[in-house]
KEFI-863049 format. One record per residue: residue in three letters; z, x, y of N, C-alpha, C, O in turn. Coordinates in steps of 0.2 Angstrom, whole numbers, plus 5000, padded with zeros to 4 digits. Example, Ala and Ser with C-alpha at 12.3 -4.5 7.8 and 13.67 -1.06 7.14 Angstrom:
<rs>
ALA503950664972503950624978503950664984504250714983/SER503550644989503650684995503950645000504050675006/
</rs>
This chain:
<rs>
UNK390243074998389943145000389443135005389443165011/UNK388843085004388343085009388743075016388543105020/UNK389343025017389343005022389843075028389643085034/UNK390343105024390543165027390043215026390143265030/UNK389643235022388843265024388443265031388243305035/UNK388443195032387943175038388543185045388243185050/UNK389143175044389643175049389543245051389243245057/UNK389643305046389743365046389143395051389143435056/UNK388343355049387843395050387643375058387243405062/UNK388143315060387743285067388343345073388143375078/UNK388943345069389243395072388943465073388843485079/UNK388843485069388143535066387643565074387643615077/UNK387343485075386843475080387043485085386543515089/UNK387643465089388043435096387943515095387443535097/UNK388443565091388843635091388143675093388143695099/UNK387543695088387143725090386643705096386343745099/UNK386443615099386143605106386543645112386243665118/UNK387343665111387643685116387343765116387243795121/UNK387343805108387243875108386443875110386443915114/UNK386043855109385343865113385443865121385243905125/UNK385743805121386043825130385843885133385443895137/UNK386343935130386743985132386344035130386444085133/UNK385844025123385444075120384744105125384344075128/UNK384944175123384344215129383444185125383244165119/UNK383244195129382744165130382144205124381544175123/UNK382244275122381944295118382344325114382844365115/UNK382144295106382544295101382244345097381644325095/UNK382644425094382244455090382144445083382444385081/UNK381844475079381944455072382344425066382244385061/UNK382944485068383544475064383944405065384244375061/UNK383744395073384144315073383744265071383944215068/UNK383044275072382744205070382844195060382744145056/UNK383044265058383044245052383844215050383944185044/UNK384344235053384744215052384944155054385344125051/UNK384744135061384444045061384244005054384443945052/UNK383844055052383144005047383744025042383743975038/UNK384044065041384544055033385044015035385243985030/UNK385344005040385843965042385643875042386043835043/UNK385143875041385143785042384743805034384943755031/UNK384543845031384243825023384843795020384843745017/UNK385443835021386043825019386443775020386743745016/UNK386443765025386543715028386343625024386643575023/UNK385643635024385343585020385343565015385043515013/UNK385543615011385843625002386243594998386143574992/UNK386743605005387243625003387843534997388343534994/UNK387343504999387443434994387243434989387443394984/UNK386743484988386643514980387143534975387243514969/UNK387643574979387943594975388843584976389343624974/UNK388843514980389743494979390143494974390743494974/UNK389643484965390143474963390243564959390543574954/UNK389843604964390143684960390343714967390043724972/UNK391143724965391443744970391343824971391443854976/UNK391143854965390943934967390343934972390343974977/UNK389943904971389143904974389343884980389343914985/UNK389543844980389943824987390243874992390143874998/UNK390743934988391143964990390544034994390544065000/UNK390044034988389544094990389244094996389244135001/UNK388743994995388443995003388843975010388543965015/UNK389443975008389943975016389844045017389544065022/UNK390144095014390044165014389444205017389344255020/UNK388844145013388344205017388144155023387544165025/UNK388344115025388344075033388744115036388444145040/UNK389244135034389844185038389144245042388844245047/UNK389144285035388644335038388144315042388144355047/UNK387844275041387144265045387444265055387144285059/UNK388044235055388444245061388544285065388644285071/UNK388444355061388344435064387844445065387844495069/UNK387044425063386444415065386144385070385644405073/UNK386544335069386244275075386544275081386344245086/UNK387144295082387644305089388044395090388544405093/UNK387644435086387544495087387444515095386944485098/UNK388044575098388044565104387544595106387544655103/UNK387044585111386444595117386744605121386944565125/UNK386844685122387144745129387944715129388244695134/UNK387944705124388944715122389244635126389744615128/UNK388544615126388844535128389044475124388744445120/UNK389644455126389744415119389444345121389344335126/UNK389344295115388844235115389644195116390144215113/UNK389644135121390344105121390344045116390744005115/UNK389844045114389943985109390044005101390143965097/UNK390144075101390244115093390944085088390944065082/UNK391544075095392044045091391843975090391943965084/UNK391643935093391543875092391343855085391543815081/UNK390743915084390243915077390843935071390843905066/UNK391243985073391444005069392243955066392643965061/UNK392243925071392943905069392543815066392943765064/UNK391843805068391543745063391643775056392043745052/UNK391243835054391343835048391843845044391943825038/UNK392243895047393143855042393243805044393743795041/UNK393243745048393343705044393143635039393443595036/UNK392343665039391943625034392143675027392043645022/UNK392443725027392543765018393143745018393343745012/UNK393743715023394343715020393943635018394043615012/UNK393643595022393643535021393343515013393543465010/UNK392943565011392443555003392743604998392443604993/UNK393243655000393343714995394343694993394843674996/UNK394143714988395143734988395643764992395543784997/UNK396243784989396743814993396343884993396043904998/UNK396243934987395943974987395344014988395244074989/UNK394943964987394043984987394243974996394044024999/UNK394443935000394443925008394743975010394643985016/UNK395144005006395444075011395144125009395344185011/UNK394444135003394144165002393544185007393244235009/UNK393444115010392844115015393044125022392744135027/UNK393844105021394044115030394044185031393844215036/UNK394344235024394544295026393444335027393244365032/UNK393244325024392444315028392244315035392144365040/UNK392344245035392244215043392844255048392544255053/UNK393244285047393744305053393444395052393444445057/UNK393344405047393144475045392544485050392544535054/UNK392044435050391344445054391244435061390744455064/UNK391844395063392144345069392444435073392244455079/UNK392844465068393344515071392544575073392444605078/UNK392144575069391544605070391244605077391144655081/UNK391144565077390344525085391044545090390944585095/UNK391644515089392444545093392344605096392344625102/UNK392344645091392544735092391844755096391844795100/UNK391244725094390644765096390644725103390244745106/UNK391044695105390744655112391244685117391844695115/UNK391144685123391444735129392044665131391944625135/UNK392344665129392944615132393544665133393644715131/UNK393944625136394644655137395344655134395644635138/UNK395744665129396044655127396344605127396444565122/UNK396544575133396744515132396544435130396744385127/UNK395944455132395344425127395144435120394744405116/UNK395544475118395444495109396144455107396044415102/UNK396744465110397144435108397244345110397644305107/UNK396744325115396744265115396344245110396344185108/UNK395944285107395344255104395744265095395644235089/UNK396044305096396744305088397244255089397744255085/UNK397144225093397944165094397344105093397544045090/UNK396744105094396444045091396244045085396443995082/UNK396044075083396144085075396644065072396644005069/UNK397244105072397844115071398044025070398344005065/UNK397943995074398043935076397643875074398043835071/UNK397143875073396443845070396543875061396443845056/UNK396643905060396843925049397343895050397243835048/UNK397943915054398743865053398543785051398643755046/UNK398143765058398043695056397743645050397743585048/UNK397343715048396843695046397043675038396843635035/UNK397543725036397843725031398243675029398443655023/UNK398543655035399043605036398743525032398843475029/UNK398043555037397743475037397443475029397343415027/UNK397243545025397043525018397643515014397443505009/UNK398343525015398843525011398943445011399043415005/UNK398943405018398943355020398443305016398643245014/UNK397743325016397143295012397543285006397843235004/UNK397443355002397543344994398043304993397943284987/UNK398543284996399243264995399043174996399043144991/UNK398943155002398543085000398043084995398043034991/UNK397443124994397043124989397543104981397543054977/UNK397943154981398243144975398543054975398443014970/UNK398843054980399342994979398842944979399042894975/UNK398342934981397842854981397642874976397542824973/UNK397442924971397142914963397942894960397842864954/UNK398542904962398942884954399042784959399142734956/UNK398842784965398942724967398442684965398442624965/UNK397842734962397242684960397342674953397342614951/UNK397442714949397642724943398142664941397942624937/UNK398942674945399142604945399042534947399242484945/UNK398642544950398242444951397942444945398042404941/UNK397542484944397042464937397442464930397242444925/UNK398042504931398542494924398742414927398742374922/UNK398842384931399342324935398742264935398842204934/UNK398242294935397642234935397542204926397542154924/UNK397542284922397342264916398042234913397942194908/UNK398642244914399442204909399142154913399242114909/UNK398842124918399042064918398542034916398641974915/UNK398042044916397442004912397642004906397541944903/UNK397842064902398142044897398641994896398641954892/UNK399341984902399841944901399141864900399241824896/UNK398841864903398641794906398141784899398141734896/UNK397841834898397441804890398241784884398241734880/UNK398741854883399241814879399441724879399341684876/UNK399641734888400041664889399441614887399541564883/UNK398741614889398341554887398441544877398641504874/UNK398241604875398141624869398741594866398741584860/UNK399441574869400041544866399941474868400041434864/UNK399841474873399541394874399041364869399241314866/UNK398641384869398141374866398341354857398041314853/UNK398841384856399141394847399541334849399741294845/UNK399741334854400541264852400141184853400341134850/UNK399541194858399141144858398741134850398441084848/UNK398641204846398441184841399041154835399041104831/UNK399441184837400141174831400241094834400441054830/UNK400241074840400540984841399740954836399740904832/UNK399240984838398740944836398740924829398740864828/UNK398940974824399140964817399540924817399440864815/UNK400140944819400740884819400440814818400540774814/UNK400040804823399740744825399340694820399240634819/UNK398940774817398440744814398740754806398440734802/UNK399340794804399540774797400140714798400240674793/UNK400340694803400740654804400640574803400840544798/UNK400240564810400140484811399340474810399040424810/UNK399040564809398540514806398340504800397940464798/UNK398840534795398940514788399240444787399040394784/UNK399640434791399940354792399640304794399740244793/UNK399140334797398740274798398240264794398040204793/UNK397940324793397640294786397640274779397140234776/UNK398440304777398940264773398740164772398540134768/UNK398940154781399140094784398240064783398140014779/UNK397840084785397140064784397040024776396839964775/UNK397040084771397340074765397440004763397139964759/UNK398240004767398639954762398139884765398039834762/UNK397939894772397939824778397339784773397239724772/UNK396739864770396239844768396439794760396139744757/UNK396839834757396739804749397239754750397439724744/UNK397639734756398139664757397239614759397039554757/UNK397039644762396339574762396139564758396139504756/UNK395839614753395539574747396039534742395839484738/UNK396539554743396839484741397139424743397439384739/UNK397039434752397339364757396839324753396339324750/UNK397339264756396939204757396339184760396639144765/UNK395639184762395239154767395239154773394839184776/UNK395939094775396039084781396639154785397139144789/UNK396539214781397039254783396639314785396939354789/UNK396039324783395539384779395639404789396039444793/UNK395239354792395039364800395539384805395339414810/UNK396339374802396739394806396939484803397139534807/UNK396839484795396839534791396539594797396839644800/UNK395839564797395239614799395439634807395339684810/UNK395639594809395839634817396339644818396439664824/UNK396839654812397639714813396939774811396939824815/UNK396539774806396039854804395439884807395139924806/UNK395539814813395139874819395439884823395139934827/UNK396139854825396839884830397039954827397240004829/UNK396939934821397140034816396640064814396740114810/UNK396040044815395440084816395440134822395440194821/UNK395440084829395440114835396040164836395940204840/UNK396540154834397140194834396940274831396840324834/UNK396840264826396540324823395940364826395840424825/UNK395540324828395140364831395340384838394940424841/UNK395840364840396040394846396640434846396940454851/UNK396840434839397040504838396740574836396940624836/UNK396240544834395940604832395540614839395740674841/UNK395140594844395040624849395340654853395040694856/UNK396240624854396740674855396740744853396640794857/UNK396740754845396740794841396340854844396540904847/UNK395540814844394940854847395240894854395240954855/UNK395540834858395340874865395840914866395840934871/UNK396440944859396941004860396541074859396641124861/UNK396141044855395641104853395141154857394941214857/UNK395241094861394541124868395041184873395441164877/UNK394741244873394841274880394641274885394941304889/UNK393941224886393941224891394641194899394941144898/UNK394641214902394941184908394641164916394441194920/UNK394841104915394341094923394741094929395241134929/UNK394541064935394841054940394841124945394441164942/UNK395141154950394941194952395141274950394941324953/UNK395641274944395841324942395241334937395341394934/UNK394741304935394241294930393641324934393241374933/UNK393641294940393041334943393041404944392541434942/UNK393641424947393941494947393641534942393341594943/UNK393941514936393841534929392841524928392541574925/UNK392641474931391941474929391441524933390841534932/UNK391841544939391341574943391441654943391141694946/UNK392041674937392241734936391641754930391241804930/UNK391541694923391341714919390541714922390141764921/UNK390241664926389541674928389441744930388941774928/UNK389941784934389841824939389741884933389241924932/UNK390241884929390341954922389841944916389741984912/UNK389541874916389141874909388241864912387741894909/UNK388341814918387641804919387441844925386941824929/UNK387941884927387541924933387341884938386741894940/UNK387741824941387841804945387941804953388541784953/UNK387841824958388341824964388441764968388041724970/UNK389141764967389341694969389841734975390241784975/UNK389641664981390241694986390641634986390341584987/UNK391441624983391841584986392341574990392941604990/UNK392341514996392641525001393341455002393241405005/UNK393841475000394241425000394441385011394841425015/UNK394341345013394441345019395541305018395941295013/UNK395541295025396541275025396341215022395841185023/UNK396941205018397041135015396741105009396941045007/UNK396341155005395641135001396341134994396541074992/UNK396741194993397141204988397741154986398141134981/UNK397741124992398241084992398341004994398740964996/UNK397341014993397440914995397640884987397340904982/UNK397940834987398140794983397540734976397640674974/UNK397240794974396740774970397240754963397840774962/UNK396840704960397140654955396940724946396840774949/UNK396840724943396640764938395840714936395340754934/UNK395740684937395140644934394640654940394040654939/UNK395040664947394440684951394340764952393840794953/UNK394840804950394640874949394340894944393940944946/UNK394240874938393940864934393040844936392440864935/UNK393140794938392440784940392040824945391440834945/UNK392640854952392340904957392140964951391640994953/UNK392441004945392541034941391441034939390941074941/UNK391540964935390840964933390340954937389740954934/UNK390540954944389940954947389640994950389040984951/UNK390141064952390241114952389941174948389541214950/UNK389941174941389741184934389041154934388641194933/UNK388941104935388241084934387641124941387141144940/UNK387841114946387741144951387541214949387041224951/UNK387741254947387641324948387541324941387541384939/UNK387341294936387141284929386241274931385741294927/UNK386141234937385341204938385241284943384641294944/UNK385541314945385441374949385141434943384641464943/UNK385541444938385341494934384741464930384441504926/UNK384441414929384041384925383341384931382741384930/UNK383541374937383041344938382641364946382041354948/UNK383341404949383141444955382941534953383041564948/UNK382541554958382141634960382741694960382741744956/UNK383241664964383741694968384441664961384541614959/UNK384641734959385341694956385941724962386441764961/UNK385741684966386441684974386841604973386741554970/UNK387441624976387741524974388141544981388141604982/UNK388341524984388941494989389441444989389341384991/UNK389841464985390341394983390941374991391341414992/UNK390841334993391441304998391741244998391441194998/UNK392641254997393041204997393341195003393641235005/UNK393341115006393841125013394041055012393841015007/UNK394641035015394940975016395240955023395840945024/UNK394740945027394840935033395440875035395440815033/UNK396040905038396440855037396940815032397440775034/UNK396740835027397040825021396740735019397040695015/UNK396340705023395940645021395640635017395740575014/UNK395140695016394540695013394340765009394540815012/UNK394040785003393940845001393240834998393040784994/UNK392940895001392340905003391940964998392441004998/UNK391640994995391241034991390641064993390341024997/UNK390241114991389641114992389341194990389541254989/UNK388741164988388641234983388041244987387741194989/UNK387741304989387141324992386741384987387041424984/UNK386141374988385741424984385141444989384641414990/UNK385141514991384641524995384041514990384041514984/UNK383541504994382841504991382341544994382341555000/UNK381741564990381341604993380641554994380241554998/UNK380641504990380041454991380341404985380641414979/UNK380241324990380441274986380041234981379441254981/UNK380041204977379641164973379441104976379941074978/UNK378741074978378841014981378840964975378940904976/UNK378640984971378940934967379540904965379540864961/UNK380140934967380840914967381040864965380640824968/UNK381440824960381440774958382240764954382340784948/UNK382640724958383540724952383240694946382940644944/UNK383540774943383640744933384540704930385040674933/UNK384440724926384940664922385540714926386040694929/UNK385440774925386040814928386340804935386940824936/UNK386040784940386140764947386540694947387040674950/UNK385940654942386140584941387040564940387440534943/UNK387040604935387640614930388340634934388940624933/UNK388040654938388640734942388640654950389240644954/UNK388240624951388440594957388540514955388640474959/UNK388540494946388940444946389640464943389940414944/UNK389840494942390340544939391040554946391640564945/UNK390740554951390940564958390940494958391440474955/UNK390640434961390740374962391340354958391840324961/UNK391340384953392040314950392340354953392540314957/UNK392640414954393340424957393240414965393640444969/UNK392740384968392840354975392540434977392840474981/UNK391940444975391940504981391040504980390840464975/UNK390640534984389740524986389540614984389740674984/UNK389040584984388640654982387940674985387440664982/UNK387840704992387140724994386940784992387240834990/UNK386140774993385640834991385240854995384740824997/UNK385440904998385040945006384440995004384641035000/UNK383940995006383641055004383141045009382940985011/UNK382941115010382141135013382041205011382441225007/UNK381541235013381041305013381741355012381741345006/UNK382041385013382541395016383241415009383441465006/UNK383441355008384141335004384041275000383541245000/UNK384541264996384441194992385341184991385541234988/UNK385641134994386241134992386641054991386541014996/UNK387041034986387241014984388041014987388441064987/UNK388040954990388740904995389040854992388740804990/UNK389640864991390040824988390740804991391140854992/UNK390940754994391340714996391940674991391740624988/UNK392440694992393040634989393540604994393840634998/UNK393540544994394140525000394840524994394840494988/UNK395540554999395940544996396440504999396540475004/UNK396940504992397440444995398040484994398140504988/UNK398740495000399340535001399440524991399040494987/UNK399940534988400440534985401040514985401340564986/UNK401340464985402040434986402640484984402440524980/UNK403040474985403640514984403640594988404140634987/
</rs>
């Protein structure tokens, strides 16, 4: 509304600088007052968009003020009165309905046919000036039948994206939520299965020691920490079916959605060519994953500004490259990496990739580099 408001009113301005033009130089009373109700109205008129009767009333009484203010002076007609008048239908067709608009056109033509009849013209001029009317409602009606008709179609269009947005968030919470149950259902398996047997196996390895021989006990005891270690690496198995977390870059995705909807975040992310598709190992997405996470995890804790800039590029397909920025409004000079920087840049080393720390007055952003290696086959 403000924006076709201020469209309307600059129109507004161009239409009446042209009617001062042309306006006699001494303006009697009835006009100045009909000026001063025509722009009261005028300026209101945002008041009351969402009542279309009130609407209907002050187009109506702008109609009239038109018979006041371009009322003929020695039966001369003002040549800008069409112009006035064919503004204001079509700001009422533009803000009123099919009905209320032809309530105000029949107004406007009614008041138009008035200043008409009292002005010395010649008939042909009365009939050209009925063929622009005539012509200006046609269009005009055209062009509101046309409005409502897209109007209509972009709400059932918007309607259905947001029915289309919502089945699939829902499809994609089911499908995780089915995942999630079969990675718990193998987890069971795993852990009513072989971790019963192994402990079974712990059991027997243990009560065959206490009654080996001596010189057997030492070989005993390290079959029962080879079936120690097995068990406990089944059961961390077990653990990590449990976990929903997901890393890697479908994990960031997912992490800078939840920042954005729970902690009121604004994060901009910007994939550049090649980033989607370099050839990352899972143990180094995973790590770009946490480095990523911890980055914008030291932003909500510890920056002014909760702003992020997240950027992935892989110039070449050689190298893949990261980088989180955070604007700043004033730095700390006391600046100092905690275990979280420490952590996050030796985490990067073992999968062969480096981690720098940029900052001044300005920004503070966190750079992260991996070299990669093609893929065989």
């Amino acid at each position: 509304m403000k924006k076709s408001y201020f469209v309307w009113l600059a129109i507004h301005c161009v239409v009446w600088a042209l009617v001062f033009l042309e306006f006699p130089l001494v303006v009697n009373e009835s006009q100045l007052a009909g000026i001063c109700l025509f722009f009261i109205i005028l300026f209101i008129i945002p008041l009351f968009t969402e009542k279309p009767m009130m609407l209907t009333v002050l187009f109506c009484i702008q109609a009239l003020t038109t018979i006041a203010i371009f009322y003929p002076i020695d039966y001369v007609l003002q040549p800008y009165v069409l112009l006035m008048q064919a503004l204001l239908i079509a700001e009422a067709v533009f803000y009123l309905s099919r009905l209320k608009s032809l309530v105000v056109i029949g107004v406007q033509l009614g008041c138009a046919a008035w200043i008409v009849i009292e002005s010395n013209i010649t008939s042909s001029q009365i009939a050209w000036s009925g063929l622009f009317y005539l012509l200006l409602v046609i269009a005009l009606l055209h062009y509101q039948d046309t409005h409502k008709r897209e109007s209509r179609l972009r709400k059932k269009n918007d309607a259905l994206l947001d029915e289309y947005r919502r089945m699939k968030r829902q499809l994609v919470t089911e499908e995780e939520q089915a995942r999630q149950d079969e990675r718990m259902l193998i987890g069971h398996e795993i852990h009513d299965s072989v971790g019963h047997k192994l402990t079974a196996l712990l059991m027997q390895i243990e009560a065959f020691r206490l009654t080996a021989a001596n010189e057997d006990k030492e070989k005993i005891q390290s079959l029962k920490e080879i079936a120690e270690q097995s068990l406990e690496e089944t059961r961390r198995a077990v653990r990590s079916f449990e976990q929903k977390e997901v890393g890697g870059l479908q994990g960031i995705i997912r992490l800078i959605r939840k920042l954005e909807m729970e902690s009121f975040m604004k994060i901009n992310f910007s994939v550049k060519h090649g980033a989607f598709a370099a050839p990352l190992t899972g143990e180094q997405s995973f790590a770009i994953y946490r480095a990523v996470q911890e980055a914008l995890t030291n932003i909500m804790k510890h920056s002014s500004t909760r702003e992020a800039q997240v950027m992935f590029e892989s110039p070449g397909g050689s190298i893949f490259r990261f980088e989180v920025i955070n604007r700043l409004t004033a730095l700390n000079p006391f600046f100092q990496e905690g275990y979280g920087l420490k952590a996050m840049r030796e985490r990067l080393e073992k999968v062969g990739g480096s981690l720098d720390i940029v900052y001044d007055e300005s920004q503070f952003a966190v750079r992260g580099s991996i070299r990669l290696t093609e893929r065989s086959g």
